[in-house]
C-alpha positions as CSV (number, residue, x, y, z in Angstrom):
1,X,-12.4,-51.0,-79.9
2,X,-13.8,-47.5,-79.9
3,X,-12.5,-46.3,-76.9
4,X,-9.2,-47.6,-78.2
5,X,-9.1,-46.0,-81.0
6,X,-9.9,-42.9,-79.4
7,X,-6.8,-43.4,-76.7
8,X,-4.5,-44.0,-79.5
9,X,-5.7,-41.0,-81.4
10,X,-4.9,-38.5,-78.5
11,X,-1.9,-39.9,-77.7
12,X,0.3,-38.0,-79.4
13,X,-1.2,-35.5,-77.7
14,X,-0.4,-36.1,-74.1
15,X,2.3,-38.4,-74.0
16,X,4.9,-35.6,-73.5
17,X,2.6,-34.1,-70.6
18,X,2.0,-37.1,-68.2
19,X,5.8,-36.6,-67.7
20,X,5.5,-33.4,-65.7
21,X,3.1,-34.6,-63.1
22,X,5.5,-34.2,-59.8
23,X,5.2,-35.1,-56.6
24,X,5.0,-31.8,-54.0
25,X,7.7,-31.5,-51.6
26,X,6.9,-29.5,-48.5
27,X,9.8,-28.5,-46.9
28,X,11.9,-27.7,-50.0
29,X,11.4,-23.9,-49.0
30,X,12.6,-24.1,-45.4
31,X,15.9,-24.4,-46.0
32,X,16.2,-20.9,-47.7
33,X,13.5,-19.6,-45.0
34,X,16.0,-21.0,-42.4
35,X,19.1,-19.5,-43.6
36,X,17.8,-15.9,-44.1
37,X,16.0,-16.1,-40.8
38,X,19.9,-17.2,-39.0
39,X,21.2,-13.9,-41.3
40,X,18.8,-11.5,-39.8
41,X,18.3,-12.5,-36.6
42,X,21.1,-15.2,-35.7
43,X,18.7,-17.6,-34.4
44,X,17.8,-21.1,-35.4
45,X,14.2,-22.9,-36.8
46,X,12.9,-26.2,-37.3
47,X,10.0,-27.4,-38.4
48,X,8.9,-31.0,-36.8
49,X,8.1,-33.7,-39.1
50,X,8.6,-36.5,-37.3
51,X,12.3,-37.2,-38.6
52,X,15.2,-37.7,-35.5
53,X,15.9,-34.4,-35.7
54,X,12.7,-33.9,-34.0
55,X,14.2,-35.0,-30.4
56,X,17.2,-32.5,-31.3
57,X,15.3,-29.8,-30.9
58,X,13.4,-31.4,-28.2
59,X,16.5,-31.3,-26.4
60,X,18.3,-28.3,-27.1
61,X,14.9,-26.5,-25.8
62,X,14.9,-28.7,-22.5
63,X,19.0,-27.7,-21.9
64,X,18.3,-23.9,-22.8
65,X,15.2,-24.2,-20.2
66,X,17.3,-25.8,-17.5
67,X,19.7,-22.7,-17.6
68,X,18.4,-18.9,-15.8
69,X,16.6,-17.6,-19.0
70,X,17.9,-14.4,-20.9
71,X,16.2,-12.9,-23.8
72,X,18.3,-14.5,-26.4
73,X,17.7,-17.8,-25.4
74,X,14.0,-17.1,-24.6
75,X,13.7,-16.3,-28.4
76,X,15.6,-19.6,-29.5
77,X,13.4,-21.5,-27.0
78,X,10.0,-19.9,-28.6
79,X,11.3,-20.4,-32.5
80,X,11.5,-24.2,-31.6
81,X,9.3,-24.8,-29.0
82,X,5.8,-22.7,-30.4
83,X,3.2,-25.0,-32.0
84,X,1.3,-21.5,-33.3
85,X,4.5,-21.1,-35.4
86,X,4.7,-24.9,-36.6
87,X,1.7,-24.5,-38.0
88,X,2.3,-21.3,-39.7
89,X,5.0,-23.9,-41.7
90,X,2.4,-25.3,-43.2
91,X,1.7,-22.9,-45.3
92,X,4.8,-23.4,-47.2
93,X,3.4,-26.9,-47.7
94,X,0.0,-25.9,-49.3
95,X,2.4,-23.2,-51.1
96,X,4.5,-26.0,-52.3
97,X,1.5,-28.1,-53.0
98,X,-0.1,-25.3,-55.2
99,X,3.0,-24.5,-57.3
100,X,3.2,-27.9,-58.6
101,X,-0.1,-28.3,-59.2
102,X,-0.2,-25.2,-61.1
103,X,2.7,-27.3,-63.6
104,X,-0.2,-29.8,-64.1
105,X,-2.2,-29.9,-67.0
106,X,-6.0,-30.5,-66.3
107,X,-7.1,-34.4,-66.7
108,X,-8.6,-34.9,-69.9
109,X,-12.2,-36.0,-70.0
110,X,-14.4,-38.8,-71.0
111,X,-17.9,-38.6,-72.5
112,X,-20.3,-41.5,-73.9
113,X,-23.7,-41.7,-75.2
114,X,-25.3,-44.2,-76.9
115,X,-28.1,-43.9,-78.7
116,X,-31.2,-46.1,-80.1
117,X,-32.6,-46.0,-83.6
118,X,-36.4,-46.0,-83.9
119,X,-38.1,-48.8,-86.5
120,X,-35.3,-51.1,-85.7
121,X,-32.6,-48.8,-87.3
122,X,-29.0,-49.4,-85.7
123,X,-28.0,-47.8,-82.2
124,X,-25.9,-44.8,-82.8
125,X,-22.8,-44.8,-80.2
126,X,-20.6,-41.6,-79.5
127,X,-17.5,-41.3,-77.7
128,X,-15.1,-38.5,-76.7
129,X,-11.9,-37.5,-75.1
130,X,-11.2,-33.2,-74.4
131,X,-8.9,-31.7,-72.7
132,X,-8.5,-27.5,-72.1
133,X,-6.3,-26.7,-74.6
134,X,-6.0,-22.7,-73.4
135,X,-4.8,-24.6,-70.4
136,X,-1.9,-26.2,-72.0
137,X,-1.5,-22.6,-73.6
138,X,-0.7,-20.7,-70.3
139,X,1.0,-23.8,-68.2
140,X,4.0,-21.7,-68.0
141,X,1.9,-18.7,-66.9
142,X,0.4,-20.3,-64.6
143,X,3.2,-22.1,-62.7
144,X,4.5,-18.2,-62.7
145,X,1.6,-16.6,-60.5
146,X,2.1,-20.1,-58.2
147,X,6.1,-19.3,-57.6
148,X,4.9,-15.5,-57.0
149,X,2.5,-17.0,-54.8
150,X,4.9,-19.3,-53.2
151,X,7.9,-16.3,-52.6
152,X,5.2,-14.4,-50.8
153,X,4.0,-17.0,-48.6
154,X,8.0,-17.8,-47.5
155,X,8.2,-14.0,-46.8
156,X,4.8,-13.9,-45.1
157,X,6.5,-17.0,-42.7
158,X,9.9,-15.6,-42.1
159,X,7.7,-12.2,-40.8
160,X,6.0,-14.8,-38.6
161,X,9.3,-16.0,-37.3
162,X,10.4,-12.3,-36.5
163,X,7.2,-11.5,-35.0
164,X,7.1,-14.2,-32.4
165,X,10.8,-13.1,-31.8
166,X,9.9,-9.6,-31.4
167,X,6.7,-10.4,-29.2
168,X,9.0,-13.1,-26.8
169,X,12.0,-10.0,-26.6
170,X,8.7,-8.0,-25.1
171,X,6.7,-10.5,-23.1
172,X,10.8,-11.4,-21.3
173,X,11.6,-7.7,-20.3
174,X,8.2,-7.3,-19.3
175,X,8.7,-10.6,-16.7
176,X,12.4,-9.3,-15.7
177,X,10.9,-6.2,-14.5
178,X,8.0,-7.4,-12.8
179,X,10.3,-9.5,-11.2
180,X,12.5,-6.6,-9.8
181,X,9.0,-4.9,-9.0
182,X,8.3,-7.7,-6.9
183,X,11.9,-7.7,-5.0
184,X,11.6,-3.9,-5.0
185,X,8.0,-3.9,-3.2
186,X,9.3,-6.7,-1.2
187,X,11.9,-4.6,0.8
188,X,9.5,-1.9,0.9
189,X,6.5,-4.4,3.2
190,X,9.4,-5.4,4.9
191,X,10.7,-2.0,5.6
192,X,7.3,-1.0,6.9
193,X,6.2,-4.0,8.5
194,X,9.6,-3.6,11.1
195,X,8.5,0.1,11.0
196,X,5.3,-0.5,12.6
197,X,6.4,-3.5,14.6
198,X,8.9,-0.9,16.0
199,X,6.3,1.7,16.5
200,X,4.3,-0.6,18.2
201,X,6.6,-0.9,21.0
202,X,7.4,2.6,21.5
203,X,3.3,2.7,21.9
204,X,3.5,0.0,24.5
205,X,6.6,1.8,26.6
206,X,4.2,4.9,26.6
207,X,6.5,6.9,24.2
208,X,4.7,7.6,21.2
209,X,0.9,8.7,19.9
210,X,-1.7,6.0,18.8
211,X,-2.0,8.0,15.5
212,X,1.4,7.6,14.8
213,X,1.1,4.0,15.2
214,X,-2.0,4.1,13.4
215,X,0.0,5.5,10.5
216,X,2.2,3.1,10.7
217,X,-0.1,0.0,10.7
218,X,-1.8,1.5,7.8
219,X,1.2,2.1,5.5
220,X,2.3,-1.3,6.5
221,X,-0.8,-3.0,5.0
222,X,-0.9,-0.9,2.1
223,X,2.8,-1.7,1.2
224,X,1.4,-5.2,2.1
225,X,-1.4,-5.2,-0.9
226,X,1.0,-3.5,-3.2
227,X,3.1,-6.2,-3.2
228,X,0.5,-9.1,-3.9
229,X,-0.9,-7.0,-6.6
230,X,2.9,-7.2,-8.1
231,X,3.3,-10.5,-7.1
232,X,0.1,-11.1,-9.5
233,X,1.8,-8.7,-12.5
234,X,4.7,-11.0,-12.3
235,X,2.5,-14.3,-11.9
236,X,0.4,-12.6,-15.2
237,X,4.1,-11.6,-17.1
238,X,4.7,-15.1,-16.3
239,X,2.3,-16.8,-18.2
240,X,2.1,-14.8,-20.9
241,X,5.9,-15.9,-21.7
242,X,4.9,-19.1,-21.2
243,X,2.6,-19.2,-24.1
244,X,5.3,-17.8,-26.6
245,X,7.6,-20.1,-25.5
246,X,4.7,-23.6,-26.0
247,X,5.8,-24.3,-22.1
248,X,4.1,-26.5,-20.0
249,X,4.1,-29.0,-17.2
250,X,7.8,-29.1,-16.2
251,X,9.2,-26.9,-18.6
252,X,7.4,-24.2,-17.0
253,X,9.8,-23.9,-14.0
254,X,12.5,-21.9,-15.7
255,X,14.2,-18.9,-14.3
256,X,15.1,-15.4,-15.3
257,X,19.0,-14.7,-15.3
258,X,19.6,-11.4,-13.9
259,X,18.4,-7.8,-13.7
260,X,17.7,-5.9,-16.6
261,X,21.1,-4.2,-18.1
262,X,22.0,-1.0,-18.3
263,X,21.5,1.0,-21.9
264,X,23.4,-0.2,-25.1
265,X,25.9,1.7,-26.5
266,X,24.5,4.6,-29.1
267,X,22.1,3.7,-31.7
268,X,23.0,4.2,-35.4
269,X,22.3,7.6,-37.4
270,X,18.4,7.9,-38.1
271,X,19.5,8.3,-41.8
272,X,20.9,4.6,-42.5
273,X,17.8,3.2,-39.9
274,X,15.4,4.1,-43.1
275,X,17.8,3.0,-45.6
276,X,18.1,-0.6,-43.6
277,X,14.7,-1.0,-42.8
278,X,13.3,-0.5,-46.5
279,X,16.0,-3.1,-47.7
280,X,15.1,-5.7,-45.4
281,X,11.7,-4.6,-45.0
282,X,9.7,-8.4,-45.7
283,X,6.6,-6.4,-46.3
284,X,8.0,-4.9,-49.4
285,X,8.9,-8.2,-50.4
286,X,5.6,-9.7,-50.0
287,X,4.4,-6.3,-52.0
288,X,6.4,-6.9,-54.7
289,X,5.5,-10.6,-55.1
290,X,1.6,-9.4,-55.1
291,X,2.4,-6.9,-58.4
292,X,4.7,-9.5,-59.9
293,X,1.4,-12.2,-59.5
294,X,-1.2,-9.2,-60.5
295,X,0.8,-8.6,-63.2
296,X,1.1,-11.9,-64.6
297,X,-2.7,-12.6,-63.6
298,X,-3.1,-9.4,-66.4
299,X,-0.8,-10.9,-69.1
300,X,-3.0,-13.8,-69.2
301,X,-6.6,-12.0,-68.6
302,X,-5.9,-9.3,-71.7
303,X,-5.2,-12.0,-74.6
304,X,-7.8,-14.5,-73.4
305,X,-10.9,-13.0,-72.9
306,X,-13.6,-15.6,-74.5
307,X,-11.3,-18.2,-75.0
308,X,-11.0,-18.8,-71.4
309,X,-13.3,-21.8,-72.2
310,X,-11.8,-23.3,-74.7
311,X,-11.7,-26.8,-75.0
312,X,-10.8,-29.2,-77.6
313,X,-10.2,-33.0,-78.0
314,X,-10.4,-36.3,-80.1
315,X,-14.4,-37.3,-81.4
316,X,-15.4,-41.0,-82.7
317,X,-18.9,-41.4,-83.8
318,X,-20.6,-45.0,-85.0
319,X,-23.3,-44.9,-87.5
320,X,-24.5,-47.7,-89.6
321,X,-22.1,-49.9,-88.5
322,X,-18.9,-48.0,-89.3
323,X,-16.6,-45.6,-87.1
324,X,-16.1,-42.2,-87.7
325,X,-12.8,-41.0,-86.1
326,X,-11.2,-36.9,-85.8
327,X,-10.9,-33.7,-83.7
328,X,-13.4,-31.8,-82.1
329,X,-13.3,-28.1,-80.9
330,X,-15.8,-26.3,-77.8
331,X,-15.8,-22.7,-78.0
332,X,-18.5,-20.7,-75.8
333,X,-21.0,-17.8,-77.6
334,X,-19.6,-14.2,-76.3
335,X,-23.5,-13.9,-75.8
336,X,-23.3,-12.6,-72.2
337,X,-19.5,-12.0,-71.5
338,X,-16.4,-11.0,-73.8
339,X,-14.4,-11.6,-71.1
340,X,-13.6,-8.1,-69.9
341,X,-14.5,-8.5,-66.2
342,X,-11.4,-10.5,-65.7
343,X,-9.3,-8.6,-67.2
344,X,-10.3,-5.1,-65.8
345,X,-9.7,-6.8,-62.4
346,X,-6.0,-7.8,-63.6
347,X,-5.2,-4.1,-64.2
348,X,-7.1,-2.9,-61.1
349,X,-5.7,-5.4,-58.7
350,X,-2.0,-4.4,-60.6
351,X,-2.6,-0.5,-59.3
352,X,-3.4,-2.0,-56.1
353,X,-0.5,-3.4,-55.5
354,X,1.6,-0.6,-56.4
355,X,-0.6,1.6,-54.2
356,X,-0.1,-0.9,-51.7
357,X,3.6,-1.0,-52.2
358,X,4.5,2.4,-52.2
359,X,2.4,3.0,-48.8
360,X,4.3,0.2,-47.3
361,X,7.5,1.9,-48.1
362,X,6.3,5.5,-46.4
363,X,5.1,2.9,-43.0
364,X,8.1,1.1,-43.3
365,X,10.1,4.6,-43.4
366,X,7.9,6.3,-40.6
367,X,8.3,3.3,-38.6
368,X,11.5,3.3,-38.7
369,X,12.1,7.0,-37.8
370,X,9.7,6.5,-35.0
371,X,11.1,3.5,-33.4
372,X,14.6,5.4,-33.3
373,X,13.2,8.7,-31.8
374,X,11.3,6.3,-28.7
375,X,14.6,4.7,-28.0
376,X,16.7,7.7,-28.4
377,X,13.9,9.6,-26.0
378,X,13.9,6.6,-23.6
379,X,17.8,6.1,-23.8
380,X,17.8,9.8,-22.2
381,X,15.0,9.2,-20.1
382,X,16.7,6.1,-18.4
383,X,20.5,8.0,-18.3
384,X,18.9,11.1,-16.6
385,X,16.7,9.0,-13.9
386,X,19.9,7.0,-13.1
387,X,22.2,9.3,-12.5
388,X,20.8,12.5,-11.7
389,X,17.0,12.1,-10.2
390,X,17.9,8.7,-8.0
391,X,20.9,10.3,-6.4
392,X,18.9,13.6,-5.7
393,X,16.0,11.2,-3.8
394,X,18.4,8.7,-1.7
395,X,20.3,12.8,-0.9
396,X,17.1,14.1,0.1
397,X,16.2,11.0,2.5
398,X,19.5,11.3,4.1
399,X,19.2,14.7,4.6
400,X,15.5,14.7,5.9
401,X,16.1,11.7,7.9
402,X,19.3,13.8,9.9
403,X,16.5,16.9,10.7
404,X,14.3,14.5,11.6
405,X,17.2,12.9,14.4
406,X,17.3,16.2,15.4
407,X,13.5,17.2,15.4
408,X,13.7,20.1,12.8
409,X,10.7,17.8,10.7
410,X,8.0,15.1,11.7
411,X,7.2,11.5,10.8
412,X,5.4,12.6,7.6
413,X,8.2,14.6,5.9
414,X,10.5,11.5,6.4
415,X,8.0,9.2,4.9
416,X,7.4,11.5,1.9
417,X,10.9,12.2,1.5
418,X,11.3,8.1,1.1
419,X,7.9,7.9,-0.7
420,X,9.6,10.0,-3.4
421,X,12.8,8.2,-3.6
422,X,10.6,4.8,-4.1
423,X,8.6,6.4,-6.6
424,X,11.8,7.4,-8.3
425,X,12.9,3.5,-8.1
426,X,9.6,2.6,-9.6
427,X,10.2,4.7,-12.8
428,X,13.2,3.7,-13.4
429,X,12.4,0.3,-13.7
430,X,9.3,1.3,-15.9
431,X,11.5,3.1,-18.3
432,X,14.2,1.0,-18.2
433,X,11.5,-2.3,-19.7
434,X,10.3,0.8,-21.5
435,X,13.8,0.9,-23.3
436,X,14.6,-2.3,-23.7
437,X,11.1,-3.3,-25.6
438,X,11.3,-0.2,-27.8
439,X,15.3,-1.1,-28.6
440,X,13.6,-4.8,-29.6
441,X,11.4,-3.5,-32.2
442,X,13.6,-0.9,-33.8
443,X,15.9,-4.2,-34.0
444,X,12.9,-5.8,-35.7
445,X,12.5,-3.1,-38.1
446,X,15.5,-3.1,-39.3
447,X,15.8,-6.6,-39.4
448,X,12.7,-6.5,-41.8
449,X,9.7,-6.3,-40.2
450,X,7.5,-4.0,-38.8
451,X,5.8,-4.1,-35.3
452,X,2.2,-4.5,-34.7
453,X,0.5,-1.3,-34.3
454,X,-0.4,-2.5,-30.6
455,X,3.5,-3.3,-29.8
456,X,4.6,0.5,-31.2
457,X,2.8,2.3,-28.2
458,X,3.5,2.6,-25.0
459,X,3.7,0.0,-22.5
460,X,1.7,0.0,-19.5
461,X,3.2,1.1,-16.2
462,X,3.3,-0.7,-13.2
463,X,1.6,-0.1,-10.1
464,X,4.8,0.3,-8.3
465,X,4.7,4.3,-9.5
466,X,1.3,5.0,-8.7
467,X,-1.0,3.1,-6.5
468,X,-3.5,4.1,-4.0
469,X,-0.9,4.5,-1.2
470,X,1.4,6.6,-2.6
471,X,4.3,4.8,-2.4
C-alpha cells in the first residue's frame, strides 16, 4: 500500500517523460555520410548489416575485380570491400546510441528501510522514490553536446572514407609502376643475357678477350638480381593494395589495366586551392563541432556548480501506525567543492578548441599550398624528362653505338652511353608515380581532408635508378 502510494504520488511527475525513451537507430547517419562522400569524391559506400543489399555490394566488388584494375575502380573496390573501414561505421552507431541516450532522463530510484522499536514499540518503515531533478533541468543541454558529438563523429568517418581513398590512389600507382619497373628490368636481363650469350661465342671463335666476356657475364647477372629485387618491389606493392582493398583468396588475382598516363591538364590557380581546401576542409568541421560541444559543456558547468548533485523525489514514512506522505529534497554541503573545477575546464577546453581551430585552418592552408607546389614541381619534372632528357639518352646511344661500329670508342663507352639512357627510363617512371600520388592528395585536400604527415613526403625510389650495378 505504501509503495503504492508513493508510485501514485510521483506520477505526475514522470508520466510525460517515459514518452521520450527511443529506441537508437544506427544507421540513420549514413545516408547523409553517403551522399556527401558521392559529392566529393564520386564514389559509393555501404555499410554491411546483413540486409540483401549486402550481396550487392558483394557483387559489384567481385565484377569490378574481374575487370584490369585502374585507380578509380581500385578506390570503389576498397570503400566496399575494407572491413577496417566497416568498422570505423560503427562509430556512428555508438554516436547514435549516445545521442539518444543523452534524451533520457536518469531512472528514478528506490530506497526502503525498515526499522524495529525497542520495548515492543512499533517497527518504523520508510520508503522513497528520487530522481535528479538538475537532470531533468539540462535534458535539452545535454542532447545538444550528444548531436555535437554525433556531427563530429560523422565528419571524423567521412575523413576515414577519404583517407582510405587517398591511401588506395597511392598504394595503385605505386603497383603500376613497379609493374613497368619489372617489364623495364626485364628487357634489360634480356638485353644482357643475349649480350653475353653473344660474346660468348665470339670468345669461342677466338675473336674476342676473356675480360670482355667476363664483363659481359658479370653485367648479365647483375641485370639478373636487379630484376628479382623488382620482381619483389612489385610482389611487396602488391600486397600492400591487397590489404586496402580486404582481398583475399580468389579475389586476389586481379590485374592492373595499363601504364601509368601521361600528366593532367594544368592544375588550378594556387589562390582558389586554399580557398577550396578550407571550405571542404572536414577537420575544420570536426573543430567546430568540439567548440560548439565545449561551449555548451560551459553553459551548463557556470550555472550549476553545487547543484550538480541535486536530487529530489517523493518520501512516505510510517510511525505508530499511520503514513506520512510528501516531497523530499538532497542537496550536497559545498564543504570541499563549489563546483569551480568543472567549470574552469569548460572555459579552458573552449580556448582549446579555438586554438585548435584556428591552427587547423593555417595546416589546412599550408597544406594546401604545398601539395600544389610538389605537383606543379613534379608536373615540370616529368614534362622536362620526357621530352628533352630521354631523347638526348636514346641520341647519345645511337650516336656512341655508330663510333663504336667504326672503332672510334670501346665496349665501355657503349655500355655507359646505354647505362645512362636506362637510368634516364628509371626516373621517369619514379617521377612519373611521384606525380601521380602527389596529384592524389592535393585532390584530397581539396576534397576536405588532409594527408597524413607520412603520405606528404617523398616517396621512396626504386632501385631501378640506383643499384649496385649501375644500371
Amino acid at each position: 500500500m505504501a509503495i503504492t502510494k508513493v508510485m501514485l504520488a510521483a506520477a505526475p511527475l514522470f508520466a510525460g517523460l517515459a514518452g521520450g525513451c527511443a529506441g537508437a537507430r544506427p544507421h540513420e547517419s549514413f545516408p547523409a555520410i553517403s551522399h556527401d562522400v558521392a559529392d566529393r569524391v564520386g564514389y559509393a559506400i555501404h555499410w554491411h548489416d546483413g540486409s540483401p543489399a549486402d550481396k550487392e555490394a558483394d557483387a559489384k566488388v567481385n565484377d569490378l575485380l574481374a575487370r584490369p584494375l585502374d585507380a578509380n575502380s581500385a578506390v570503389q573496390i576498397a570503400l566496399l570491400n575494407n572491413r577496417r573501414l566497416q568498422a570505423t561505421y560503427e562509430d556512428l552507431g555508438i554516436a547514435q546510441a549516445d545521442l539518444v541516450a543523452a534524451g533520457l532522463l536518469r531512472n528514478p530510484v528506490f530506497d526502503a528501510a525498515y526499522r524495529f522499536g525497542d520495548a515492543g514499540a512499533p517497527a518504523k518503515i520508510d520508503f522513497g522514490l528520487t530522481f535528479d531533478f538538475v537532470d531533468l533541468l539540462f535534458l535539452g543541454v545535454r542532447k545538444d553536446l550528444a548531436a555535437a558529438e554525433l556531427e563530429a563523429t560523422k565528419a571524423r568517418v567521412t575523413a576515414s572514407v577519404l583517407d582510405l581513398a587517398g591511401d588506395v590512389k597511392t598504394a595503385f600507382f605505386a603497383i603500376q609502376a613497379a609493374e613497368q619497373a619489372v617489364e623495364l628490368r626485364r628487357q634489360i636481363a634480356d638485353a644482357a643475357g643475349a649480350s653475353a650469350d653473344f660474346t660468348k661465342r665470339l670468345r669461342d671463335a677466338g675473336n674476342t678477350t676473356a675480360l670482355k666476356l667476363a664483363s659481359e657475364q658479370a653485367l648479365s647477372a647483375e641485370a639478373l638480381l636487379a630484376l628479382g629485387r623488382a620482381e619483389a618491389e612489385a610482389a611487396a606493392a602488391r600486397e600492400m593494395l591487397n590489404g586496402l582493398l580486404g582481398a583475399w583468396g580468389d579475389q586476389t588475382k586481379w590485374t592492373v589495366a595499363g601504364r601509368m598516363a601521361d600528366p593532367s591538364a594544368a592544375e588550378p590557380d594556387v589562390g582558389g586551392i586554399e580557398k577550396q581546401a578550407i571550405a571542404s576542409s572536414l577537420d575544420l568541421r570536426v573543430g567546430r563541432a568540439k567548440i560548439a560541444s565545449a561551449v555548451r559543456a560551459l553553459g551548463v558547468a557556470q550555472p550549476l556548480g553545487v547543484l550538480s548533485q541535486l536530487e529530489t523525489g517523493i518520501s512516505t514514512e510510517r510511525e505508530g501506525g499511520t503514513w506520512y506522505t510528501g516531497p523530499s529534497i538532497a542537496l550536497p554541503i559545498p564543504l570541499f567543492s563549489q563546483g569551480q573545477p568543472a567549470a574552469v575546464k569548460a572555459a579552458a577546453e573552449v580556448r582549446q578548441g579555438e586554438a585548435n581551430l584556428y591552427a587547423t585552418a593555417v595546416e589546412v592552408r599550408s597544406a594546401a599550398r604545398a601539395a600544389f607546389a610538389r605537383v606543379t614541381m613534379l608536373r615540370r619534372q616529368v614534362e622536362s624528362t620526357r621530352q628533352t632528357l630521354m631523347p638526348l639518352r636514346e641520341s647519345i646511344v645511337q650516336q656512341t653505338q655508330l663510333q663504336y661500329n667504326a672503332m672510334q670508342v670501346g665496349a665501355f663507352e657503349l655500355l655507359a652511353a646505354k647505362r645512362d639512357q636506362i637510368n634516364s627510363a628509371a626516373s621517369y617512371l619514379t617521377l612519373l608515380r611521384d606525380y601521380w600520388t602527389a596529384k592524389a592528395q592535393l585532390d584530397l585536400i581539396l576534397n576536405g581532408r588532409v594527408p597524413r604527415a607520412a603520405a606528404l613526403g617523398n616517396s621512396s625510389d626504386f632501385m631501378l635508378a640506383g643499384d649496385a650495378s649501375g644500371h
